[in-house]
FIKOLZA-1660 file (N, C-alpha, C; in steps of 0.1 Angstrom, whole numbers, plus 5000, padded with zeros to 4 digits):
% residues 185
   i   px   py   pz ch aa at
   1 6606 2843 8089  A  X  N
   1 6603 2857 8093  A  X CA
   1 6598 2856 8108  A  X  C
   2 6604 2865 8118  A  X  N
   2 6601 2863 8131  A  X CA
   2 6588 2870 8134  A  X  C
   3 6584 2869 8143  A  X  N
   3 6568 2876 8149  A  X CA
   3 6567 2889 8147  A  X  C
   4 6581 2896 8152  A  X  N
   4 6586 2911 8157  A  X CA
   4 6585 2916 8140  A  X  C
   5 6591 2909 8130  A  X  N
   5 6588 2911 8116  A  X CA
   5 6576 2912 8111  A  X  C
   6 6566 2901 8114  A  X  N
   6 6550 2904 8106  A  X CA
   6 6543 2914 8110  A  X  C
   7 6549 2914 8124  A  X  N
   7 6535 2928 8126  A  X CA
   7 6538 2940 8122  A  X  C
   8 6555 2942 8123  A  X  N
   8 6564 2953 8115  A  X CA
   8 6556 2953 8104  A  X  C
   9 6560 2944 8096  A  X  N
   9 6551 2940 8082  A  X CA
   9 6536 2946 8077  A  X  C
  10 6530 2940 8088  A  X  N
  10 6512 2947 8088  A  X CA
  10 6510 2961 8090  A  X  C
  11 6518 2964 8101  A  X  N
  11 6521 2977 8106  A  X CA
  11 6522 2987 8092  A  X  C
  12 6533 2982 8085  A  X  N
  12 6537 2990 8076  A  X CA
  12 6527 2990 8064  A  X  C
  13 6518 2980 8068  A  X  N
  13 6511 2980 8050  A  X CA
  13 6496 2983 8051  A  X  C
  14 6491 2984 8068  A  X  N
  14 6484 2993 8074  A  X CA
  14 6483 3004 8068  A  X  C
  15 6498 3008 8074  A  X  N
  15 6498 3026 8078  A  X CA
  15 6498 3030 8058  A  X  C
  16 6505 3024 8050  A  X  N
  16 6504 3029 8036  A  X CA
  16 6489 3026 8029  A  X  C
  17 6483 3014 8033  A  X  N
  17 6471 3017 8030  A  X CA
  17 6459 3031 8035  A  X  C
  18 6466 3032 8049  A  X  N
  18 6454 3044 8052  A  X CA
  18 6461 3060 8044  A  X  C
  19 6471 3053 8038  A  X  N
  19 6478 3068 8033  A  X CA
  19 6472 3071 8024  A  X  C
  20 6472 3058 8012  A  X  N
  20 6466 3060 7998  A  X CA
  20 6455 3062 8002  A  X  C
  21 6444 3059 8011  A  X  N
  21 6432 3062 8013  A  X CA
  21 6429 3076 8016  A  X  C
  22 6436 3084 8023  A  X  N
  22 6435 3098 8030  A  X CA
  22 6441 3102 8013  A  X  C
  23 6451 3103 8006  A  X  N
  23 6454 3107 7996  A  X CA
  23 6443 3107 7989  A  X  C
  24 6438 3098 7983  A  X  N
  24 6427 3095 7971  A  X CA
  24 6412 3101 7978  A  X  C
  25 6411 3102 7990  A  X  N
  25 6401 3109 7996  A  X CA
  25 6396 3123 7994  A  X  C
  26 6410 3125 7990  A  X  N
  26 6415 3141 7989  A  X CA
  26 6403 3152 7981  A  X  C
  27 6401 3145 7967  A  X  N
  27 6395 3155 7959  A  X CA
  27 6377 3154 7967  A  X  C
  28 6375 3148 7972  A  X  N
  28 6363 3143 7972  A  X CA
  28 6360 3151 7988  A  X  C
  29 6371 3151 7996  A  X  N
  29 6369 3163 8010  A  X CA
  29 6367 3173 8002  A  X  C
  30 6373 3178 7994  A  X  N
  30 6374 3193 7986  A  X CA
  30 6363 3198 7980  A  X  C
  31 6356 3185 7974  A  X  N
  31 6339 3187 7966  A  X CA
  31 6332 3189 7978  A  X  C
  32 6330 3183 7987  A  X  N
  32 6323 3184 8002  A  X CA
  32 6324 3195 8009  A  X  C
  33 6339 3202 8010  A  X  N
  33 6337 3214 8013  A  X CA
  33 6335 3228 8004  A  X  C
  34 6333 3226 7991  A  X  N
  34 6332 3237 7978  A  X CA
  34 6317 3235 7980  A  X  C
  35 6312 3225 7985  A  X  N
  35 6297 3225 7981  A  X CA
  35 6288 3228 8000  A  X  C
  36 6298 3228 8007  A  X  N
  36 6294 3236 8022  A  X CA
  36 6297 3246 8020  A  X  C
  37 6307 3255 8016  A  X  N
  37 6307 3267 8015  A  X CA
  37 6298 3273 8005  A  X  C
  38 6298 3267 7994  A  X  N
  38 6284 3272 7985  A  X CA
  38 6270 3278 7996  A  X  C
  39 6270 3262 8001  A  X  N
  39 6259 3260 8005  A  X CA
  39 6257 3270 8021  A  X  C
  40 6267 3279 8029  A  X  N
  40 6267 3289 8037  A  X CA
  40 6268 3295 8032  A  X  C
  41 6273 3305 8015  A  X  N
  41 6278 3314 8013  A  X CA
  41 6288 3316 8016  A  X  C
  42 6298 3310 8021  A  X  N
  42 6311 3314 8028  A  X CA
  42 6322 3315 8019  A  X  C
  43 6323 3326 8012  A  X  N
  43 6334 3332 8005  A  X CA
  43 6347 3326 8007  A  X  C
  44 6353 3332 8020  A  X  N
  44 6364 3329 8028  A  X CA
  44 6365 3314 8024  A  X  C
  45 6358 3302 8028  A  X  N
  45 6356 3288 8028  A  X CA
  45 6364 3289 8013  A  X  C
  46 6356 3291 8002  A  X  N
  46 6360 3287 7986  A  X CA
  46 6376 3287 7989  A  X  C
  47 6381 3300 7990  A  X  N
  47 6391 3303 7990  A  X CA
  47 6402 3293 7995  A  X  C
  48 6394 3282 8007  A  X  N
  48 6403 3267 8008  A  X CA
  48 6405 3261 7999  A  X  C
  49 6397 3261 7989  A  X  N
  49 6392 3245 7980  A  X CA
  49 6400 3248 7968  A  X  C
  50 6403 3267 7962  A  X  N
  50 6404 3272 7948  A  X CA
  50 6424 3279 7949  A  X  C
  51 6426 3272 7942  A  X  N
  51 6439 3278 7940  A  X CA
  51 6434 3285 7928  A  X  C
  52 6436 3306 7932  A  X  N
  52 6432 3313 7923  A  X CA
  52 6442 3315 7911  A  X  C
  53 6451 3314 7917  A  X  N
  53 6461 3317 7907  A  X CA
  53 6466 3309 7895  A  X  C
  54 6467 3298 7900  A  X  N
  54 6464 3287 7890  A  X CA
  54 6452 3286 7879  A  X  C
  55 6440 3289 7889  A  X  N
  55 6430 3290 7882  A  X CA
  55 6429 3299 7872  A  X  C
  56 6433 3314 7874  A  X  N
  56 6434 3323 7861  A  X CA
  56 6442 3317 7851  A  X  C
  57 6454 3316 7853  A  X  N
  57 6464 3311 7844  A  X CA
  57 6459 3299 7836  A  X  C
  58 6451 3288 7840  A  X  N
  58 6446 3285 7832  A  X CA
  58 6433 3285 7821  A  X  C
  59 6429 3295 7833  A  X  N
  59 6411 3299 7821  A  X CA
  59 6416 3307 7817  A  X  C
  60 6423 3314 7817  A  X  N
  60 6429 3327 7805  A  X CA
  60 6429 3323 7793  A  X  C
  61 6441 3314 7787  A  X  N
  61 6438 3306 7772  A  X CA
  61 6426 3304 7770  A  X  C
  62 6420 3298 7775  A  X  N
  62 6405 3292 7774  A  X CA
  62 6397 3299 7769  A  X  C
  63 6395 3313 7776  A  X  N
  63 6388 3321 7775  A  X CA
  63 6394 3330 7764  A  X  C
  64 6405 3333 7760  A  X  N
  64 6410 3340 7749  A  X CA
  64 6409 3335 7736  A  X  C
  65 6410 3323 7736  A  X  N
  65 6409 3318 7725  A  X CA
  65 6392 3319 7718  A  X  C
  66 6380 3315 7732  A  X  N
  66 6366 3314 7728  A  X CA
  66 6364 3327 7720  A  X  C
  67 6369 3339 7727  A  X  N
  67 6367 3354 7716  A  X CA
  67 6372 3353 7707  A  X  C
  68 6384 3354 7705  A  X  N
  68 6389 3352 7695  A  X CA
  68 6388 3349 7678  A  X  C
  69 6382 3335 7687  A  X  N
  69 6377 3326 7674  A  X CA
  69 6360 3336 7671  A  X  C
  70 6356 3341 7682  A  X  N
  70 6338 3346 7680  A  X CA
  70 6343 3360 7670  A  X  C
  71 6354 3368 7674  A  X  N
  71 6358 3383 7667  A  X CA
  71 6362 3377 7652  A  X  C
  72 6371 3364 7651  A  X  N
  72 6371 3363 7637  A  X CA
  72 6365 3359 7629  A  X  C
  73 6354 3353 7638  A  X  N
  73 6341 3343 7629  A  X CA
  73 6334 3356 7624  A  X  C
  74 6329 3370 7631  A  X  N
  74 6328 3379 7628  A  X CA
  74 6332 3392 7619  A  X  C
  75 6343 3392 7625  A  X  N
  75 6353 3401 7607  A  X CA
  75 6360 3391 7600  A  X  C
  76 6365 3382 7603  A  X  N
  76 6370 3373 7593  A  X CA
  76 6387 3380 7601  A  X  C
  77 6392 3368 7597  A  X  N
  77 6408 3368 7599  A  X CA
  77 6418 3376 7591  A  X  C
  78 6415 3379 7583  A  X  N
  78 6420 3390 7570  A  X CA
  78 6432 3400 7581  A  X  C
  79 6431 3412 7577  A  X  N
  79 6440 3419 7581  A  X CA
  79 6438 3426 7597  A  X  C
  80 6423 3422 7603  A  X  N
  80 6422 3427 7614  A  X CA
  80 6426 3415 7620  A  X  C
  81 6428 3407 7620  A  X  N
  81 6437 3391 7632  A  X CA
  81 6444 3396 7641  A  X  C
  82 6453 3405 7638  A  X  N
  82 6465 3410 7651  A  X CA
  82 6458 3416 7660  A  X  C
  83 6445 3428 7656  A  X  N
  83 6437 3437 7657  A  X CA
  83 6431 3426 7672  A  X  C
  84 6420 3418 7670  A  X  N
  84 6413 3408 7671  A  X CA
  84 6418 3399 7683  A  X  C
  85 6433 3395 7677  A  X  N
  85 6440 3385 7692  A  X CA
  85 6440 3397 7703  A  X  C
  86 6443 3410 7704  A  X  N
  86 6446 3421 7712  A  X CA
  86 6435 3422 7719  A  X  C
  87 6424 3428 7710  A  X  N
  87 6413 3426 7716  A  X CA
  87 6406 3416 7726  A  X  C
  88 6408 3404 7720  A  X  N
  88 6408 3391 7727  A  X CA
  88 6414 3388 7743  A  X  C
  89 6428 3391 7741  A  X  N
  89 6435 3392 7754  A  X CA
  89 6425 3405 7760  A  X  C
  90 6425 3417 7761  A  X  N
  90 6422 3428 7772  A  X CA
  90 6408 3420 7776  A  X  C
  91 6397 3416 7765  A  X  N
  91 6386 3410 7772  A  X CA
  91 6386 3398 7784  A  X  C
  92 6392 3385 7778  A  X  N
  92 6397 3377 7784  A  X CA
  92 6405 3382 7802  A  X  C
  93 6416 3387 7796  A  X  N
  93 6419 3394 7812  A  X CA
  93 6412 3398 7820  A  X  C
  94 6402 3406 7815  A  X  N
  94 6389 3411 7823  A  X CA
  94 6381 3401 7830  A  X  C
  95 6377 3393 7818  A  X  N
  95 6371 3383 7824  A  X CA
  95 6375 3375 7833  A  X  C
  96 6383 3368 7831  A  X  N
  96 6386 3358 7839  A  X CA
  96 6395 3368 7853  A  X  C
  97 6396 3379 7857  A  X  N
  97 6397 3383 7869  A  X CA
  97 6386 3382 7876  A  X  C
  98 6372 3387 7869  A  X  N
  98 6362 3388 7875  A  X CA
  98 6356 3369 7877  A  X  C
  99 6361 3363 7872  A  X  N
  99 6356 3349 7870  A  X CA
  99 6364 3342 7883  A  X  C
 100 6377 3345 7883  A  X  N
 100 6388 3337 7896  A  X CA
 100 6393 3342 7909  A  X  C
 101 6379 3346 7911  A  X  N
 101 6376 3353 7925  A  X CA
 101 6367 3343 7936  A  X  C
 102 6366 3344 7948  A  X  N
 102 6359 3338 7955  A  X CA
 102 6345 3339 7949  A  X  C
 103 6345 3353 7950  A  X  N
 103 6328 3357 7948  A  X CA
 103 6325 3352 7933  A  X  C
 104 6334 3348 7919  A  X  N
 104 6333 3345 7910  A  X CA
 104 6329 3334 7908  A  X  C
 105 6335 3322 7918  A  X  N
 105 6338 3309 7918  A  X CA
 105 6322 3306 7923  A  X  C
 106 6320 3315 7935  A  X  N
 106 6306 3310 7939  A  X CA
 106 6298 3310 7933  A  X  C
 107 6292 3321 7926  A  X  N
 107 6283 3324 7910  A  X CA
 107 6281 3315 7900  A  X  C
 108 6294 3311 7897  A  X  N
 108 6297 3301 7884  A  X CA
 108 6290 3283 7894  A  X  C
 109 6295 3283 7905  A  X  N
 109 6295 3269 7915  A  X CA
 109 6277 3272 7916  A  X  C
 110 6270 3280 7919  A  X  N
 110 6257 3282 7925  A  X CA
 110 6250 3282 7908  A  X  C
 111 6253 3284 7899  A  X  N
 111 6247 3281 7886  A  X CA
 111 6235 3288 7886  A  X  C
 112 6220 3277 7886  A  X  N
 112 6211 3283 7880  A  X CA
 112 6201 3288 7896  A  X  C
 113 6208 3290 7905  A  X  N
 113 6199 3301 7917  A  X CA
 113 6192 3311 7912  A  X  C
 114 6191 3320 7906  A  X  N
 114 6183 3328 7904  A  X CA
 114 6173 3325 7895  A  X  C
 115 6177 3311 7891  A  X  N
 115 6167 3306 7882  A  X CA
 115 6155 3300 7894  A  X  C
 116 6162 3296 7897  A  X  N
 116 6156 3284 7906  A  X CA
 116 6145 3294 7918  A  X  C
 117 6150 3307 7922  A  X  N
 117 6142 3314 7928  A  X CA
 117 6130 3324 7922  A  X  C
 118 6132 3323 7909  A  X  N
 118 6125 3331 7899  A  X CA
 118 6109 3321 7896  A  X  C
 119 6113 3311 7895  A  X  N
 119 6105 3299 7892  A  X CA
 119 6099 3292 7905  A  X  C
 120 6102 3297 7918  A  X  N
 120 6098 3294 7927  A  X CA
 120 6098 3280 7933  A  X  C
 121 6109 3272 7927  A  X  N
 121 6118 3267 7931  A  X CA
 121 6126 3269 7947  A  X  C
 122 6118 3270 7960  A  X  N
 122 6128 3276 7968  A  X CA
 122 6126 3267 7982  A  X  C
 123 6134 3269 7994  A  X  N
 123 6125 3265 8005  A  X CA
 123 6125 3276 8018  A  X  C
 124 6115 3270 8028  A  X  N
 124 6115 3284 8036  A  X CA
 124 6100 3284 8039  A  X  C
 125 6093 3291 8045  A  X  N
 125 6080 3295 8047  A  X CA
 125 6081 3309 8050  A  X  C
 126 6089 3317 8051  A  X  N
 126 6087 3332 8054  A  X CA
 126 6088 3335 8043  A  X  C
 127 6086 3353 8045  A  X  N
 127 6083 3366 8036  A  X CA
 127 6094 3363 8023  A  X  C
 128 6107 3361 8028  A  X  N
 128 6120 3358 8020  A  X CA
 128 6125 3347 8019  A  X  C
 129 6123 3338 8006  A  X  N
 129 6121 3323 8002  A  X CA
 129 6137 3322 7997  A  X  C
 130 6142 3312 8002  A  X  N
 130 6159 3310 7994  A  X CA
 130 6156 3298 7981  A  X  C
 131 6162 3302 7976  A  X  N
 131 6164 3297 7965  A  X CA
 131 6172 3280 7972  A  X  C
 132 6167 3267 7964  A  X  N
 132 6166 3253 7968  A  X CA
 132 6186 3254 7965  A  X  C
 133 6189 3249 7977  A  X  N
 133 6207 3245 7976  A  X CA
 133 6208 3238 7962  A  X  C
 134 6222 3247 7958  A  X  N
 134 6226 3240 7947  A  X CA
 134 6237 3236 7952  A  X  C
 135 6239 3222 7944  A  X  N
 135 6250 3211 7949  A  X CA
 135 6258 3209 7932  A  X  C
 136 6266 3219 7932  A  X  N
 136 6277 3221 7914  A  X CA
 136 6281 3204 7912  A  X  C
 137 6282 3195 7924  A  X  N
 137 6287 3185 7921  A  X CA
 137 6279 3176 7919  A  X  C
 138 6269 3172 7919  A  X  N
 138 6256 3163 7922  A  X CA
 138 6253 3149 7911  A  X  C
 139 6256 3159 7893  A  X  N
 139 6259 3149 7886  A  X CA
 139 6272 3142 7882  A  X  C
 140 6282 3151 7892  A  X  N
 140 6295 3147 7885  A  X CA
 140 6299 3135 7884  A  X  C
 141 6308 3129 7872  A  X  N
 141 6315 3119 7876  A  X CA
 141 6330 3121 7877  A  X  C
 142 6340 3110 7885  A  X  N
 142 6351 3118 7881  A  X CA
 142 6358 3104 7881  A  X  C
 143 6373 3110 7876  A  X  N
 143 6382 3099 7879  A  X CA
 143 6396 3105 7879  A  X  C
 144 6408 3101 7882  A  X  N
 144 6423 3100 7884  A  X CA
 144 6423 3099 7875  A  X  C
 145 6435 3114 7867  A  X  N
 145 6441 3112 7853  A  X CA
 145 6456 3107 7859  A  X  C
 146 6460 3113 7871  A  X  N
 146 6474 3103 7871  A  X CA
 146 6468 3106 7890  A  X  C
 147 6482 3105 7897  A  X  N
 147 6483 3100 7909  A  X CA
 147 6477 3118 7916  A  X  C
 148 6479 3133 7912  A  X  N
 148 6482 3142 7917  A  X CA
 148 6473 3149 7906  A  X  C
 149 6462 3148 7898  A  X  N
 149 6453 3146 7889  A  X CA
 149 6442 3147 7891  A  X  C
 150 6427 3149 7896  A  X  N
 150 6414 3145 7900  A  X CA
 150 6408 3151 7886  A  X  C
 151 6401 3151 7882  A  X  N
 151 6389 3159 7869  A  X CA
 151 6376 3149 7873  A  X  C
 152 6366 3163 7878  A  X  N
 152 6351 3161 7885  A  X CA
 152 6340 3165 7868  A  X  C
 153 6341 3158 7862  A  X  N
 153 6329 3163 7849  A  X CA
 153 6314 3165 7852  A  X  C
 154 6314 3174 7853  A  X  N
 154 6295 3180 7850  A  X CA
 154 6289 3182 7838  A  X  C
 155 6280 3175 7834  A  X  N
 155 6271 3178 7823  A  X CA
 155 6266 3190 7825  A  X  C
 156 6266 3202 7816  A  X  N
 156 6256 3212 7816  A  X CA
 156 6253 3213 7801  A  X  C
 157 6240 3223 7802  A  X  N
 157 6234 3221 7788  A  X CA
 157 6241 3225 7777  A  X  C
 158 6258 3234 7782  A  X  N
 158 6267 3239 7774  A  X CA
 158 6275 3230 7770  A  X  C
 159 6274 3218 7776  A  X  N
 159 6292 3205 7773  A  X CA
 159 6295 3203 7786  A  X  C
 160 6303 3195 7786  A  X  N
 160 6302 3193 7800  A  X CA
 160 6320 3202 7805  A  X  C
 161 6318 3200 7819  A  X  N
 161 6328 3213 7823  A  X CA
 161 6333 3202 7832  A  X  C
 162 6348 3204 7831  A  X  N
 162 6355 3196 7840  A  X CA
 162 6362 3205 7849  A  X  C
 163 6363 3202 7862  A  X  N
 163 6367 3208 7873  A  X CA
 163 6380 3202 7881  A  X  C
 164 6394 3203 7877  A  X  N
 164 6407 3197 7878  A  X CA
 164 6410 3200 7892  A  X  C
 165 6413 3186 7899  A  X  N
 165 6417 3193 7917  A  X CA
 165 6432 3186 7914  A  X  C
 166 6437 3192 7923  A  X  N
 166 6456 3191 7923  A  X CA
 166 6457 3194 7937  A  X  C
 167 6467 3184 7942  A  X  N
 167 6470 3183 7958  A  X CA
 167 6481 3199 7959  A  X  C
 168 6475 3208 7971  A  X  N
 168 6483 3217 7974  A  X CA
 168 6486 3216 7988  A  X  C
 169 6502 3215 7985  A  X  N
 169 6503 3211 8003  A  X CA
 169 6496 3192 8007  A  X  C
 170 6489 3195 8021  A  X  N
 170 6480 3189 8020  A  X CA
 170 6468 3182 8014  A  X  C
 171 6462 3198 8012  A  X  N
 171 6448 3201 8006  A  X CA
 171 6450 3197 7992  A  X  C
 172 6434 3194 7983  A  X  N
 172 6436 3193 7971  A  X CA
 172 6427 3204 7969  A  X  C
 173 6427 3210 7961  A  X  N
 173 6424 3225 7955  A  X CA
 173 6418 3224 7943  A  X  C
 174 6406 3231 7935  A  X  N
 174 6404 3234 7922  A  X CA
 174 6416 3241 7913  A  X  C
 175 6426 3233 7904  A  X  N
 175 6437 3245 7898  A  X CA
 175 6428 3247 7883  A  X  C
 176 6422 3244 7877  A  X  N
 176 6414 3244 7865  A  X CA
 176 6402 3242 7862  A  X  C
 177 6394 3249 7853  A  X  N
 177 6381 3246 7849  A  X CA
 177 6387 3242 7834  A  X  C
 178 6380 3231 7832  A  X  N
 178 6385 3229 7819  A  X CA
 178 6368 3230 7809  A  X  C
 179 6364 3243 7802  A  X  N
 179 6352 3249 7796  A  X CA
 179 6348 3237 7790  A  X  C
 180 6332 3236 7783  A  X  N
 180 6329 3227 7773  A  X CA
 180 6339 3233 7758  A  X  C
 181 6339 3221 7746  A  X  N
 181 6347 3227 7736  A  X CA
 181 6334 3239 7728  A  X  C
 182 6341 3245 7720  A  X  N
 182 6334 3255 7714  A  X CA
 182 6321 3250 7707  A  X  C
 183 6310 3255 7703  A  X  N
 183 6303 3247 7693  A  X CA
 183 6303 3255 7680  A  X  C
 184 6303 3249 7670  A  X  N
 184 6305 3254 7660  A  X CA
 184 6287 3256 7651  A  X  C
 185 6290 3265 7643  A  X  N
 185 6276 3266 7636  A  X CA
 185 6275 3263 7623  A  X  C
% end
């Protein structure tokens, strides 16, 4: 191998190492900036991190199915079922429009703020005390289900909630909330 070859060589295994690095970086710029935009309020901002559309499409099921199962646990599956899935869907739709919105995303991301302000939990020294930054990622753990895959899991007192980033373009984006499973009684 001539000289003009190894550095070719290095060159080349350089430049794919900083690739997989900038790649695999990807979800983790995305938590960084979901949790700066949180953390200004900047609506607009989410809207980098959240592919909405994806997002609905997939909390729709999610969320249809949770009523669903609550409307039949309640009349029973008997002859109102068809009744019940209908029902299901118009709520669900509802919901998860209002849920896979910027202003949605921030709500569900900023969690227990109004708790945290209520309890006096806050910082500041003036008349009007903010409520202490919430950081949605702080316990997360995550890992790579495949190469174009991220899932960021949060414990909450509900199950834990996994938060699926998927490379768009460039950017890697929220495309799913994947809920805790139902709890049964």
């Amino acid at each position: 191998m001539t000289r003009t070859q190894r550095r070719i060589s290095i060159i080349t295994v350089v430049v794919l190492a900083l690739l997989v690095a900038a790649w695999c970086s990807g979800p983790y710029i995305a938590m960084h900036g979901l949790r700066k935009a949180i953390a200004d309020k900047d609506l607009a901002a989410l809207e980098t991190h959240v592919d909405f559309v994806a997002l609905r499409a997939s909390l729709s099921p999610q969320i249809e199915d949770r009523i669903a199962r609550g409307i039949s646990a309640r009349l029973g599956s008997g002859a109102n079922g068809g009744l019940a899935g209908q029902a299901a869907k118009v709520i669900s739709d509802n919901a998860v429009n209002m849920m896979a919105t910027p202003a949605g995303i921030g709500v569900l991301l900023q969690g227990d703020a109004l708790y945290k302000q209520a309890s006096g939990d806050t910082v500041g020294d003036g008349v009007v005390k903010q409520a202490r930054p919430v950081d949605p990622f702080s316990n997360a753990h995550g890992r790579f289900e495949s190469p174009t895959r991220y899932v960021a899991t949060v414990t909450t007192s509900g199950g834990d909630v996994g938060f699926v980033f998927e490379p768009r373009g460039l950017r890697w984006k929220i495309t799913n909330i994947r809920l805790p499973a139902p709890k049964h009684d």
